[in-house]
KEVEXTOR-941615 format. One record per residue (C-alpha): residue in one letter; x, y, z. Coordinates in Angstrom, 1 decimal, padded with zeros to 4 digits, m for minus. Example, Ala and Ser with C-alpha at 12.3 -4.5 7.8 and 13.67 -1.06 7.14 Angstrom:
BEGIN
@loti=a, X=012.3, Y=m004.5, Z=007.8;
@loti=s, X=013.7, Y=m001.1, Z=007.1;
//
This chain:
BEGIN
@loti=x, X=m007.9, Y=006.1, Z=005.4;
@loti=x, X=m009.2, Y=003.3, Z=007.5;
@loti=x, X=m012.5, Y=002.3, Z=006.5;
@loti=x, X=m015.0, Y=m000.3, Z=008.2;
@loti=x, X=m018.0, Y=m002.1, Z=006.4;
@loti=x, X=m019.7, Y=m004.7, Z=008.0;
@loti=x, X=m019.5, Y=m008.0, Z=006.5;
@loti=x, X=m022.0, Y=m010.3, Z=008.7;
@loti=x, X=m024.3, Y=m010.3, Z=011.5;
@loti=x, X=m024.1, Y=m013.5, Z=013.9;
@loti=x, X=m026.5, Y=m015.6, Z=015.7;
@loti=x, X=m028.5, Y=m014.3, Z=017.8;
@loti=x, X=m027.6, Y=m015.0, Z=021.7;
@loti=x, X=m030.2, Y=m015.1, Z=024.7;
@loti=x, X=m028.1, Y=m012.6, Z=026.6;
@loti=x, X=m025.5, Y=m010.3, Z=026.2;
@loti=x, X=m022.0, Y=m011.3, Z=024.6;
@loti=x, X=m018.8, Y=m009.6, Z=026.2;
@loti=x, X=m015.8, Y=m011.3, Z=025.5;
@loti=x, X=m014.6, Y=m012.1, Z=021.7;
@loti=x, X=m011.4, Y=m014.4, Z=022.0;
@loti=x, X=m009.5, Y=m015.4, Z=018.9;
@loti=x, X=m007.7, Y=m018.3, Z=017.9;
@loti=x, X=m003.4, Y=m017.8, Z=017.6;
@loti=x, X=m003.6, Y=m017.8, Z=013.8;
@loti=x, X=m006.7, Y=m015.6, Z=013.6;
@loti=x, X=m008.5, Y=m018.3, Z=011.4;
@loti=x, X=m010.8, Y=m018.7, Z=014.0;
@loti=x, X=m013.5, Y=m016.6, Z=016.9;
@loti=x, X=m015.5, Y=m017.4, Z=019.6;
@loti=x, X=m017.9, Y=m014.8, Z=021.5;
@loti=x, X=m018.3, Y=m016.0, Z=024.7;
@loti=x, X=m021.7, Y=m015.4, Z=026.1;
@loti=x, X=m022.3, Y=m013.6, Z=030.0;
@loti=x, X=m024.3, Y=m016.3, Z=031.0;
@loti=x, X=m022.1, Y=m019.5, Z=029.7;
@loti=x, X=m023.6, Y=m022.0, Z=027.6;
@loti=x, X=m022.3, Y=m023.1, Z=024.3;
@loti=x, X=m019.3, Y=m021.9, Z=022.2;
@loti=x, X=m020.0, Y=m021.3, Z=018.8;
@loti=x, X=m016.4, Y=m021.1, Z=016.4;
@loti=x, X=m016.8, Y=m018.7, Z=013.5;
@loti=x, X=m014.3, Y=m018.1, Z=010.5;
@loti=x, X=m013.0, Y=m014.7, Z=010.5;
@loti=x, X=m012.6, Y=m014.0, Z=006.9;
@loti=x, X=m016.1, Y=m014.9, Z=006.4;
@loti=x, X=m017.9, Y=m014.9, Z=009.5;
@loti=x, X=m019.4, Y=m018.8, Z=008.4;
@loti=x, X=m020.4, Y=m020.6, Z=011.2;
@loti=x, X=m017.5, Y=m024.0, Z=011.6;
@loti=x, X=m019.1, Y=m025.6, Z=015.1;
@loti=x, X=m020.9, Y=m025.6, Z=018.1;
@loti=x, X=m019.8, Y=m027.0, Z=021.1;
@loti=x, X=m022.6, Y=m028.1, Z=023.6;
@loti=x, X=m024.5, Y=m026.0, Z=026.5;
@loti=x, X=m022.7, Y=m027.1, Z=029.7;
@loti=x, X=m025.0, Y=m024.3, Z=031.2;
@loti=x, X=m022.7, Y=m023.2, Z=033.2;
@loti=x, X=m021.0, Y=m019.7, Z=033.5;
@loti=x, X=m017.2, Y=m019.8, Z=031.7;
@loti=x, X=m014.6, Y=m018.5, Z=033.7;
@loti=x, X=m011.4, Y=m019.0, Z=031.4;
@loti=x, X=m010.9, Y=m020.2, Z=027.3;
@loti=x, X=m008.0, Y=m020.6, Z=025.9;
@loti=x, X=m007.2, Y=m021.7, Z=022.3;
@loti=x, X=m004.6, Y=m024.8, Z=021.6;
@loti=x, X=m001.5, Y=m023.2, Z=019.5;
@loti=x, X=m002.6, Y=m024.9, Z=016.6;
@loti=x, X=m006.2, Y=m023.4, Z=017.0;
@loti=x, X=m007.4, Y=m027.1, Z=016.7;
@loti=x, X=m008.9, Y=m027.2, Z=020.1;
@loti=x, X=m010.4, Y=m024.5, Z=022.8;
@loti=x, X=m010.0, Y=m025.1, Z=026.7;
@loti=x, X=m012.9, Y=m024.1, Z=028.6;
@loti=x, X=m012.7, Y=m023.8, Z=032.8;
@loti=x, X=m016.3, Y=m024.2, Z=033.9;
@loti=x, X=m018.5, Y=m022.4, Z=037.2;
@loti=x, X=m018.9, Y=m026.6, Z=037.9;
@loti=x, X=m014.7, Y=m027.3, Z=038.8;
@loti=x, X=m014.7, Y=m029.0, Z=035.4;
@loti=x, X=m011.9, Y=m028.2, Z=032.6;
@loti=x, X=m013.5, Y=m029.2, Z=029.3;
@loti=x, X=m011.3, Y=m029.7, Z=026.1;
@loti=x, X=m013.0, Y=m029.5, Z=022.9;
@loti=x, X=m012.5, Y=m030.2, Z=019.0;
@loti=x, X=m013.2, Y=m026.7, Z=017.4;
@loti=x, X=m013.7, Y=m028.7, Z=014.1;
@loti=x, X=m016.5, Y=m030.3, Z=015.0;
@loti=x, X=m017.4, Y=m028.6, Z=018.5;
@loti=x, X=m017.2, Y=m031.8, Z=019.8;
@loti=x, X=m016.2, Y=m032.7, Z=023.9;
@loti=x, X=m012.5, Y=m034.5, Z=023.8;
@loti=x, X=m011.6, Y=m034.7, Z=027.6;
@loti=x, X=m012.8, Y=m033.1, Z=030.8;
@loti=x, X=m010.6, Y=m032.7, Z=033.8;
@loti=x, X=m012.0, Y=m032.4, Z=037.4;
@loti=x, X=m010.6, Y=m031.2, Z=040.3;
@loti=x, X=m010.1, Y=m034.7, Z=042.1;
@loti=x, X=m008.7, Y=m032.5, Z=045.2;
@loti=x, X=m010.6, Y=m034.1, Z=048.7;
@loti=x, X=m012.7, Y=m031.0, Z=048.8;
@loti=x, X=m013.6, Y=m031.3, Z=046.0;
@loti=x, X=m014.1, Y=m027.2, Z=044.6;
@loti=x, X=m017.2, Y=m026.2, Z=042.6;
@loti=x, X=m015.7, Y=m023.7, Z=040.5;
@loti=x, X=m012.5, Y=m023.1, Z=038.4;
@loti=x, X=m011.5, Y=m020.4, Z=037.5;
@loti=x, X=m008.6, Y=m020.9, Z=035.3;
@loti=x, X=m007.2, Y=m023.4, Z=032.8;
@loti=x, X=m004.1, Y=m023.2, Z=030.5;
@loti=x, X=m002.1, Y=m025.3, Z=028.1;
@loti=x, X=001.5, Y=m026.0, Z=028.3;
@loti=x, X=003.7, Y=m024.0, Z=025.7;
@loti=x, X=004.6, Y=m027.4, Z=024.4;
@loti=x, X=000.8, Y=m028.6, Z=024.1;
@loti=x, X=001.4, Y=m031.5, Z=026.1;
@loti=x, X=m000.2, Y=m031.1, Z=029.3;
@loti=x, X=m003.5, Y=m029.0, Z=030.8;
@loti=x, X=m002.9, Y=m026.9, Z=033.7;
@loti=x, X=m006.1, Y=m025.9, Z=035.8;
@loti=x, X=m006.5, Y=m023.9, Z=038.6;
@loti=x, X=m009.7, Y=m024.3, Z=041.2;
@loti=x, X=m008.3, Y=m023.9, Z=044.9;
@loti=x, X=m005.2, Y=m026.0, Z=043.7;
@loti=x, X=m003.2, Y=m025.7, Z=040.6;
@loti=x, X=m003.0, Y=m029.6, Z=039.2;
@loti=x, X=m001.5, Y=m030.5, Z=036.2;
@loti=x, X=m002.8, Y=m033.2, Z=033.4;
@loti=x, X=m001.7, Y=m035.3, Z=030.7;
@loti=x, X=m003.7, Y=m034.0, Z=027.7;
@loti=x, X=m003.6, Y=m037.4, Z=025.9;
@loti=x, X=m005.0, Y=m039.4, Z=028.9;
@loti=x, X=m006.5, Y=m037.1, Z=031.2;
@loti=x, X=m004.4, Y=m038.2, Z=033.8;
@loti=x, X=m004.0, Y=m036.4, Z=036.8;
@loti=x, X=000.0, Y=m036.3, Z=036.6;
@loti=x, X=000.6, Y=m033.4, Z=040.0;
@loti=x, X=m000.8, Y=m031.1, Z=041.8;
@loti=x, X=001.3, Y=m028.5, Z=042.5;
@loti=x, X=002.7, Y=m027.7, Z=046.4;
@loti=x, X=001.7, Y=m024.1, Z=048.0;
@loti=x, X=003.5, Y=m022.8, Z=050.9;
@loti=x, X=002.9, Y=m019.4, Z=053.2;
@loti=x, X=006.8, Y=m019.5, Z=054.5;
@loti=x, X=009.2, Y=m017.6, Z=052.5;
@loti=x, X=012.1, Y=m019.2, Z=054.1;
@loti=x, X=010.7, Y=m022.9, Z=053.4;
@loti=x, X=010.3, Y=m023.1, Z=049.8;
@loti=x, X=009.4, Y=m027.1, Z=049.0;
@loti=x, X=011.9, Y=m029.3, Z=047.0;
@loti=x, X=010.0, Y=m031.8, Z=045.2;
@loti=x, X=010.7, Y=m034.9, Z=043.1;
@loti=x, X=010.0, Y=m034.3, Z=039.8;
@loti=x, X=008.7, Y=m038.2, Z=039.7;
@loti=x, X=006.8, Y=m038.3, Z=042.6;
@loti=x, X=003.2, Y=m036.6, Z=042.6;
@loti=x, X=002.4, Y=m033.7, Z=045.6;
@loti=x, X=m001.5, Y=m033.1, Z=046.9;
@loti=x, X=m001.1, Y=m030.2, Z=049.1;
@loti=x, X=m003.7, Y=m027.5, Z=048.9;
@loti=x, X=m003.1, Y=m024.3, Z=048.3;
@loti=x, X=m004.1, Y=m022.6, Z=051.2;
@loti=x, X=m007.6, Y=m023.5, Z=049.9;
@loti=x, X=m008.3, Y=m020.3, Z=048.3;
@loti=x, X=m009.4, Y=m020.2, Z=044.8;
@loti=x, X=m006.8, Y=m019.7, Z=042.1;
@loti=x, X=m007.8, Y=m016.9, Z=040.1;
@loti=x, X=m005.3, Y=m017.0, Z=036.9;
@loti=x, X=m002.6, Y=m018.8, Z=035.8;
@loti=x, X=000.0, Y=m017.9, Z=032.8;
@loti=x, X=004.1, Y=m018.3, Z=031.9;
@loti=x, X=006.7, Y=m015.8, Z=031.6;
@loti=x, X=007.9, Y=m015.3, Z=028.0;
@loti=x, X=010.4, Y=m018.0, Z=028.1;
@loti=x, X=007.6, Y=m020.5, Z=029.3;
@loti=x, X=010.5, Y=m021.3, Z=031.9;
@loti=x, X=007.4, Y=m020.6, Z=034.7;
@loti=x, X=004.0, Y=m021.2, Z=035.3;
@loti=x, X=002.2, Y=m017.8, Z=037.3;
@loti=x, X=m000.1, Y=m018.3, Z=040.0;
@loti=x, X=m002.7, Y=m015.9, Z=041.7;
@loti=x, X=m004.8, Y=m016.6, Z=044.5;
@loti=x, X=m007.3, Y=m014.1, Z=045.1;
@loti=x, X=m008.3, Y=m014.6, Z=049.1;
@loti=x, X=m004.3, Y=m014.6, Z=050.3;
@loti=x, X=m003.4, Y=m012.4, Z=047.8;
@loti=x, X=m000.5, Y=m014.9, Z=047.0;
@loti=x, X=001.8, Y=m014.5, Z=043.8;
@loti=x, X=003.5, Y=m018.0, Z=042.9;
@loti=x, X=005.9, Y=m018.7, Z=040.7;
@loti=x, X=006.3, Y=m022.4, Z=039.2;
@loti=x, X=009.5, Y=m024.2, Z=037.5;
@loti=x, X=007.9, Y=m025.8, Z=035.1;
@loti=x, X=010.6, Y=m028.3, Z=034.6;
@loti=x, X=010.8, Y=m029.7, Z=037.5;
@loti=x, X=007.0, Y=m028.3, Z=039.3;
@loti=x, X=008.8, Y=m027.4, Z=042.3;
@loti=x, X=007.9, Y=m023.5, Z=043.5;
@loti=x, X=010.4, Y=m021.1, Z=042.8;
@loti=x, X=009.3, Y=m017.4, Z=044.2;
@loti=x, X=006.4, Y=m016.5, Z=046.6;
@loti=x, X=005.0, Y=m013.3, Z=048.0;
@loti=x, X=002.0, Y=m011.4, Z=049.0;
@loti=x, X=000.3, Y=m009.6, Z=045.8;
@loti=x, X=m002.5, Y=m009.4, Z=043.6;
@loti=x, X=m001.0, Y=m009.3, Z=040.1;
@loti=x, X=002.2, Y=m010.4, Z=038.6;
@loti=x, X=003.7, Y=m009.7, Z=035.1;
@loti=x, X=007.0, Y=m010.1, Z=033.4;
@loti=x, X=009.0, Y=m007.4, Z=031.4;
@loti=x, X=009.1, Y=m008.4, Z=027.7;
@loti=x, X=012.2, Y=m009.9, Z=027.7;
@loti=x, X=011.2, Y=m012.0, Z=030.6;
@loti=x, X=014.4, Y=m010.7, Z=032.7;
@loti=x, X=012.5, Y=m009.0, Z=035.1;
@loti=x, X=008.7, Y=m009.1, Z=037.1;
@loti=x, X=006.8, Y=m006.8, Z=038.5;
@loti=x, X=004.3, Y=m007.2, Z=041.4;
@loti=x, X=002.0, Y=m005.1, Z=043.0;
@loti=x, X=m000.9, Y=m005.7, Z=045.5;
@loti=x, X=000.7, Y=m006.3, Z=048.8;
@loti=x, X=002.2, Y=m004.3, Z=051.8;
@loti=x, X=005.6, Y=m003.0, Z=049.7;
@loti=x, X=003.7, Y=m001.8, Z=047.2;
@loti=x, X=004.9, Y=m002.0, Z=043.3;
@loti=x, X=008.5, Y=m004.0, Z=043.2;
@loti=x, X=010.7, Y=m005.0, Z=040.1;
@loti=x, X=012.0, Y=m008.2, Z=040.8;
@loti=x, X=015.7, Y=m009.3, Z=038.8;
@loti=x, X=014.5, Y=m013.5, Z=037.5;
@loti=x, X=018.1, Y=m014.5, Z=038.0;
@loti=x, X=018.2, Y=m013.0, Z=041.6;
@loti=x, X=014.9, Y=m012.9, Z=042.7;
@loti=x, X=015.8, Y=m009.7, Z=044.6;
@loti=x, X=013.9, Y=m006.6, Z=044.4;
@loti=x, X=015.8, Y=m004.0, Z=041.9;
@loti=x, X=013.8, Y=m001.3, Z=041.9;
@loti=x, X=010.0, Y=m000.1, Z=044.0;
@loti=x, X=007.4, Y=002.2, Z=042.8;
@loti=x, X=004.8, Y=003.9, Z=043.9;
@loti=x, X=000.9, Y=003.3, Z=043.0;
@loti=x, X=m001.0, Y=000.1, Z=041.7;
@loti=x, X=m001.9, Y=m001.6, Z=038.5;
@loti=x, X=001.3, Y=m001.7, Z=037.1;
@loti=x, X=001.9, Y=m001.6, Z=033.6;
@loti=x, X=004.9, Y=m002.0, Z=031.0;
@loti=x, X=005.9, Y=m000.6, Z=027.6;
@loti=x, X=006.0, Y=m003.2, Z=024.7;
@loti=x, X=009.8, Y=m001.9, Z=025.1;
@loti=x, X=010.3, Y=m002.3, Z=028.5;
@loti=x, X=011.9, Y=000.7, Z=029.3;
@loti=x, X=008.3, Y=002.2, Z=030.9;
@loti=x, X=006.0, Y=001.2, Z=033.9;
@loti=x, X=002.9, Y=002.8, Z=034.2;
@loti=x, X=001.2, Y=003.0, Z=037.4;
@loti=x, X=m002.0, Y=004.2, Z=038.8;
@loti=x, X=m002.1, Y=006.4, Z=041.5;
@loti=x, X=m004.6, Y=007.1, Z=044.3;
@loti=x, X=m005.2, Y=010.9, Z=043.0;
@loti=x, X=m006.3, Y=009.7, Z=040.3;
@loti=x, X=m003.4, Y=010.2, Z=037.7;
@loti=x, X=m001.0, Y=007.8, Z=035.9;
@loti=x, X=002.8, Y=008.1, Z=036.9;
@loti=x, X=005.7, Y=006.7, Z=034.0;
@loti=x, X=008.4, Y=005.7, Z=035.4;
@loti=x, X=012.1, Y=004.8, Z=034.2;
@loti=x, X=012.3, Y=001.1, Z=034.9;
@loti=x, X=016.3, Y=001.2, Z=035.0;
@loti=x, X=016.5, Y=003.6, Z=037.2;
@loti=x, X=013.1, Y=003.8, Z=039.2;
@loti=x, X=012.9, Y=007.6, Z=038.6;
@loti=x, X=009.9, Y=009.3, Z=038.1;
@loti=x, X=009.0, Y=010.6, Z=034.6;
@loti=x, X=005.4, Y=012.1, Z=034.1;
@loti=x, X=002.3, Y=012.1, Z=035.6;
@loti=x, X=m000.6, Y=012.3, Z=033.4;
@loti=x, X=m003.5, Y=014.0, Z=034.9;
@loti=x, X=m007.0, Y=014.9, Z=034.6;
@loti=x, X=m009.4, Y=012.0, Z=035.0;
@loti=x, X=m011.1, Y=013.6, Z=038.0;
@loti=x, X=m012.4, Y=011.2, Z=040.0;
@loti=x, X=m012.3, Y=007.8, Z=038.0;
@loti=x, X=m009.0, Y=005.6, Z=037.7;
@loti=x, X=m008.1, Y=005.0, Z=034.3;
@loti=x, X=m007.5, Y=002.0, Z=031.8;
@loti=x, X=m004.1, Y=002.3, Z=029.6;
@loti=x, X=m002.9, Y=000.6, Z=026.7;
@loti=x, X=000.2, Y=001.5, Z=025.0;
@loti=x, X=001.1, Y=001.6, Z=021.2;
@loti=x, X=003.4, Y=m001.4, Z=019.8;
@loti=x, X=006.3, Y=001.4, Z=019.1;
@loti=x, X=005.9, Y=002.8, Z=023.0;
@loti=x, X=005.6, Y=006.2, Z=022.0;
@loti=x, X=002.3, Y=006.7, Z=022.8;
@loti=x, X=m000.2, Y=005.8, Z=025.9;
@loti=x, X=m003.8, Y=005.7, Z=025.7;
@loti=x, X=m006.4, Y=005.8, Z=028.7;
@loti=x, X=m009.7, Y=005.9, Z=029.1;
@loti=x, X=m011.9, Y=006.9, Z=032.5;
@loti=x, X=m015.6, Y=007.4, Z=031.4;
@loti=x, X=m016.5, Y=008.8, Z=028.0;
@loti=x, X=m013.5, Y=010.3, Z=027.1;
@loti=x, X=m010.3, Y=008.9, Z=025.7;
@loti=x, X=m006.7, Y=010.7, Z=026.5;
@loti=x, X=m004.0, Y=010.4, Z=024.1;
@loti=x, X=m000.6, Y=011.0, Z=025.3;
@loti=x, X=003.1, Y=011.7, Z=024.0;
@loti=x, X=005.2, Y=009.2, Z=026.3;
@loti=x, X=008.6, Y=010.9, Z=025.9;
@loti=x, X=007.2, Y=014.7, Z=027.0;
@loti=x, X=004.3, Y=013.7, Z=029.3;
@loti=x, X=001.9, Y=016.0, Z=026.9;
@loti=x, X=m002.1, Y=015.4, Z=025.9;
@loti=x, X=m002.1, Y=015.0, Z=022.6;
@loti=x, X=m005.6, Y=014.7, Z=022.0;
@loti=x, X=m009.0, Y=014.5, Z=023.4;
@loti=x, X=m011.3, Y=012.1, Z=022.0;
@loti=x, X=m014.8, Y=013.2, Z=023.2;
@loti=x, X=m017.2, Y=012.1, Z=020.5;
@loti=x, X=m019.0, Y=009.5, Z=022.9;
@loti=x, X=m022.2, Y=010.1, Z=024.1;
@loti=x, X=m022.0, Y=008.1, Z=027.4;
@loti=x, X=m019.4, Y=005.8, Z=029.0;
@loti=x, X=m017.0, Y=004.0, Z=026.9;
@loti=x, X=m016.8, Y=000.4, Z=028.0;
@loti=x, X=m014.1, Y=m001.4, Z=026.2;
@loti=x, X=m011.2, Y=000.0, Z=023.8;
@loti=x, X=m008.2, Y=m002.0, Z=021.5;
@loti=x, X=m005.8, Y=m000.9, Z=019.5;
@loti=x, X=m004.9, Y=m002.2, Z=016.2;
@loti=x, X=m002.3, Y=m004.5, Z=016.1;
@loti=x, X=m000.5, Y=m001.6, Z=013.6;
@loti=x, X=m001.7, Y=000.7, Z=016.5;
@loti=x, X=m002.5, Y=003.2, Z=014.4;
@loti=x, X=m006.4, Y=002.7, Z=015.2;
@loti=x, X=m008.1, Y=002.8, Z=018.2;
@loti=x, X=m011.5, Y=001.2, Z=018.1;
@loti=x, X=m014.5, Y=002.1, Z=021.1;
@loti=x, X=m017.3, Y=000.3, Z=022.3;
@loti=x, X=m019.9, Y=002.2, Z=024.2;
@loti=x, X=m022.5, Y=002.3, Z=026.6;
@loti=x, X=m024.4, Y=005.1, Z=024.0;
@loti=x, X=m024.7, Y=002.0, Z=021.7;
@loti=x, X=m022.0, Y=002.8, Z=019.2;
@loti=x, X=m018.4, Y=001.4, Z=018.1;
@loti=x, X=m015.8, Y=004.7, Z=017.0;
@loti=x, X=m012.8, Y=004.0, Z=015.1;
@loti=x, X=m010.2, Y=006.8, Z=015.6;
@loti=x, X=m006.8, Y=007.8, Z=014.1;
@loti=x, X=m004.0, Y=007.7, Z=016.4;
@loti=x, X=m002.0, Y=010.0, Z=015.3;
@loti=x, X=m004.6, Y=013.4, Z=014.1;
@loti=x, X=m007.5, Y=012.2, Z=017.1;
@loti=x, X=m009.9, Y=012.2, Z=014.2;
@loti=x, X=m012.8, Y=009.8, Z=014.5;
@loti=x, X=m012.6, Y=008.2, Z=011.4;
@loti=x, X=m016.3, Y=006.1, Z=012.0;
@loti=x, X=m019.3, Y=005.8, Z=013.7;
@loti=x, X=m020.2, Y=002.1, Z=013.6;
@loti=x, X=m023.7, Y=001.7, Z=014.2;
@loti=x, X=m026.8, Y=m001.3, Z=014.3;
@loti=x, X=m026.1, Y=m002.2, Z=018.0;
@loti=x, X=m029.4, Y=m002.0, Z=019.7;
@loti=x, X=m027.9, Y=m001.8, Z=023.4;
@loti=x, X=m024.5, Y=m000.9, Z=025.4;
@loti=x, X=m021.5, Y=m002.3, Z=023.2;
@loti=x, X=m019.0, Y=m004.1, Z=025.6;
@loti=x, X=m016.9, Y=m006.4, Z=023.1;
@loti=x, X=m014.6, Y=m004.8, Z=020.9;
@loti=x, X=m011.6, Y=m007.2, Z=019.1;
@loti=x, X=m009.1, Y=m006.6, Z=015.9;
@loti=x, X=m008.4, Y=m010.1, Z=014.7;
@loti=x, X=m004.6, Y=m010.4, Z=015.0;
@loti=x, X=m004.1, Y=m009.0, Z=011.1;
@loti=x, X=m006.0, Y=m006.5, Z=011.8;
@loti=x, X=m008.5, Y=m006.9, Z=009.0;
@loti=x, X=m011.2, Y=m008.0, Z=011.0;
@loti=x, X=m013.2, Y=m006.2, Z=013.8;
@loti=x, X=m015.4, Y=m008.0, Z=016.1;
@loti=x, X=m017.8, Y=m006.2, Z=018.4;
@loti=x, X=m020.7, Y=m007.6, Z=020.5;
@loti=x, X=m023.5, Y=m005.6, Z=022.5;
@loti=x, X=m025.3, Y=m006.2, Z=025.6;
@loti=x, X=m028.1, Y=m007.0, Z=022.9;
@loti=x, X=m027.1, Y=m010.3, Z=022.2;
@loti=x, X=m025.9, Y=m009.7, Z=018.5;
@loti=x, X=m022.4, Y=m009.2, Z=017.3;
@loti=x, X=m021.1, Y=m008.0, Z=014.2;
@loti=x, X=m018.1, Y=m008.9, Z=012.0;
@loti=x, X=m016.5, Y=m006.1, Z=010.1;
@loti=x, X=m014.5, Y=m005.8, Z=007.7;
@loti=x, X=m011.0, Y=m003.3, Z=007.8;
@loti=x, X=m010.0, Y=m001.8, Z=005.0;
@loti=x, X=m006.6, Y=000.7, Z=005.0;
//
C-alpha cells in the first residue's frame, strides 16, 4: 500500500507558492512563488537547498528546465527572458524583446529540442543564440491563409505578430515545429523549425498534437474542435465541444461540453462514444491514466473515476471537505494525489477509490500538488507560503 511520510519542510515564502516544476531528470525542483521573485532549486531526494537565483521582483510567467537540468529559463512580467545556472543560481544571459515597441511582458520562453537556441514569445516570437545572446530571427505572422510567407533561412524577418501578446509556445513530438498561441486574435501558428518559415495558420485558442505527432487538434475558433492530418494539413475529422483532450494512446479525444458533461470520441472515426455526466453546473478538469483505460475529472470537491471502454462511474471520491484545487496522477497512475481548499493533500487508490492518506500540516488552501517523475517524491505547496517534500513509499 502506498504510504507518504514527510521528509522536509522548505523555506518559508512571503506569499503563497502554486506551481512546483521539476527538472527532466527529477534531480532537481523549483516552487515558483505567486508573486515572482527568486527561484530557489531544491534536491528531491533530500529536499537540501542547491541555489538561489536573485529577486527580479517581477511576476514569472513561464520556466522551463534545460534537458540537462543544468540551467532554468525564466520569462519575466518586465519582457525579459533570463537564463540561469541552477548550480550556483547565478544569471548567465538575458534576452529582451528588441522589437520597436518594445513589449513589457513575456509570457513565454522555451529552448530548442537541441539546446541550442532560446525561443521567447512577448507580442513576437524571436529566436536567440543561447551562446551569444544574439538575436538570430524573429519569426513572420500572417492573417491570410492563402499567403503563407516563404522566407530565407539566412536572412533575418521583423514582422510583428499582429501585436498581440504570445501566450505559449511548444513543439510537436518530433520537435519538427515550433507551436504558437496568440491570445487577443485567437491565432494558432505552426513553425518549421528548420527553416523558420510558417507552416499552418488558423483561428483558435489551443493547439495539441496526437502522441505520435501524426495528427493536431484545435479548438477555440468558429469550426469548433478539428483533427488536422500533419502531412496534409487538411481537416480529417470535427468534434463537438471545447477543451480537447487525448488518450496517452491516441485512440480517444475528450471534449467538454456546454451541458456540462465530457463526450469520448473515436478519433479514427469521429464517432461519438460516451458522455460522462453529472458535474451539475461546473466544467470539469480530466486527466487520463498512462494505460488509457481510465479518465479522471474533477469539478468542485469531488473526484469522478471513470471506465473509458464502457462509459461507467467507477468511483466517487468525496472525502474533501471543500473544493479541490489541483490533482496529478502518479506517473504509475495508480495514485491520485489532491490538494484542497479544506487545507489537506489525499492520496487515493485508483483502482478500489480508497483514500489511502490524509496529508496534513498545511495551514491554508493547498494549490500545488507534483509526483517527481519516479514517483518517489511528492511535492505540495499551500497558499500559506510553506511546502512540504514527502516521501512515497509502495
Amino acid at each position: 500500500m502506498t504510504n507518504a511520510t514527510l521528509l522536509k519542510t522548505l523555506q518559508q515564502y512571503d506569499c503563497d507558492v502554486r506551481n512546483i516544476f521539476f527538472s527532466p531528470d527529477g534531480l532537481l525542483f523549483a516552487p515558483i512563488p505567486s508573486d515572482g521573485g527568486c527561484i530557489s532549486f531544491y534536491y528531491t531526494s533530500t529536499g537540501d537547498l542547491q541555489s538561489t537565483t536573485a529577486n527580479y521582483d517581477e511576476m514569472i510567467w513561464d520556466i522551463q528546465f534545460s534537458s540537462d537540468a543544468k540551467f532554468v529559463l525564466t520569462a519575466y512580467d518586465d519582457g525579459i527572458a533570463r537564463l540561469c545556472s541552477t548550480e550556483t543560481g547565478e544569471l548567465v544571459r538575458e534576452f529582451t524583446d528588441v522589437s520597436e515597441d518594445g513589449y513589457e511582458r513575456m509570457f513565454a520562453a522555451v529552448f530548442t529540442p537541441d539546446g541550442e537556441n532560446i525561443i521567447t514569445g512577448t507580442d513576437i516570437v524571436q529566436v536567440w543564440d543561447i551562446h551569444t545572446g544574439e538575436l538570430e530571427q524573429s519569426l513572420l505572422g500572417t492573417g491570410d491563409r492563402d499567403n503563407l510567407p516563404v522566407a530565407s533561412p539566412e536572412a533575418m524577418a521583423n514582422v510583428i505578430m499582429d501585436s498581440h501578446e504570445i501566450w505559449s509556445l511548444g513543439f510537436s513530438p518530433d520537435n519538427k515545429f515550433l507551436i504558437s498561441t496568440s491570445s487577443k486574435t485567437a491565432t494558432l501558428r505552426l513553425w518549421d523549425t528548420r527553416t523558420w518559415t510558417l507552416r499552418f495558420e488558423t483561428h483558435g485558442r489551443s493547439l495539441s498534437f496526437s502522441p505520435d505527432g501524426k495528427t493536431f487538434v484545435t479548438a477555440g475558433g468558429a469550426n469548433g474542435i478539428q483533427l488536422w492530418d500533419l502531412e496534409t494539413l487538411t481537416v480529417h475529422q470535427t468534434f463537438q465541444g471545447g477543451s480537447p483532450r487525448f488518450s496517452p494512446d491516441g485512440k480517444i479525444i475528450a471534449t467538454g461540453a456546454a451541458s456540462h458533461k465530457i463526450n469520448l470520441w473515436d478519433v479514427e472515426t469521429g464517432d461519438f462514444k460516451h458522455a460522462l455526466c453529472g458535474y451539475g453546473t461546473n466544467m470539469p478538469s480530466i486527466l487520463f491514466t498512462p494505460n488509457s483505460q481510465t479518465l479522471v475529472s474533477n469539478a468542485g470537491r469531488i473526484v469522478h473515476i471513470w471506465d473509458i471502454a464502457t462509459g461507467r462511474l467507477e468511483y466517487l471520491l468525496e472525502d474533501h471537505e471543500r473544493l479541490i484545487h489541483n490533482f496529478v496522477l502518479a506517473p504509475a497512475g495508480n495514485v491520485l494525489a489532491t490538494g484542497s481548499r479544506d487545507h489537506s493533500v489525499r492520496l487515493w487508490d485508483i483502482e478500489t477509490g480508497v483514500c489511502l492518506q490524509v496529508l496534513e500540516g498545511h495551514e491554508d488552501e493547498v494549490y500545488g500538488v507534483q509526483f517527481s517523475p519516479d514517483g518517489s517524491r511528492l511535492v505540495t505547496s499551500s497558499e500559506d507560503g510553506r511546502v512540504f517534500l514527502w516521501k512515497i513509499e509502495q
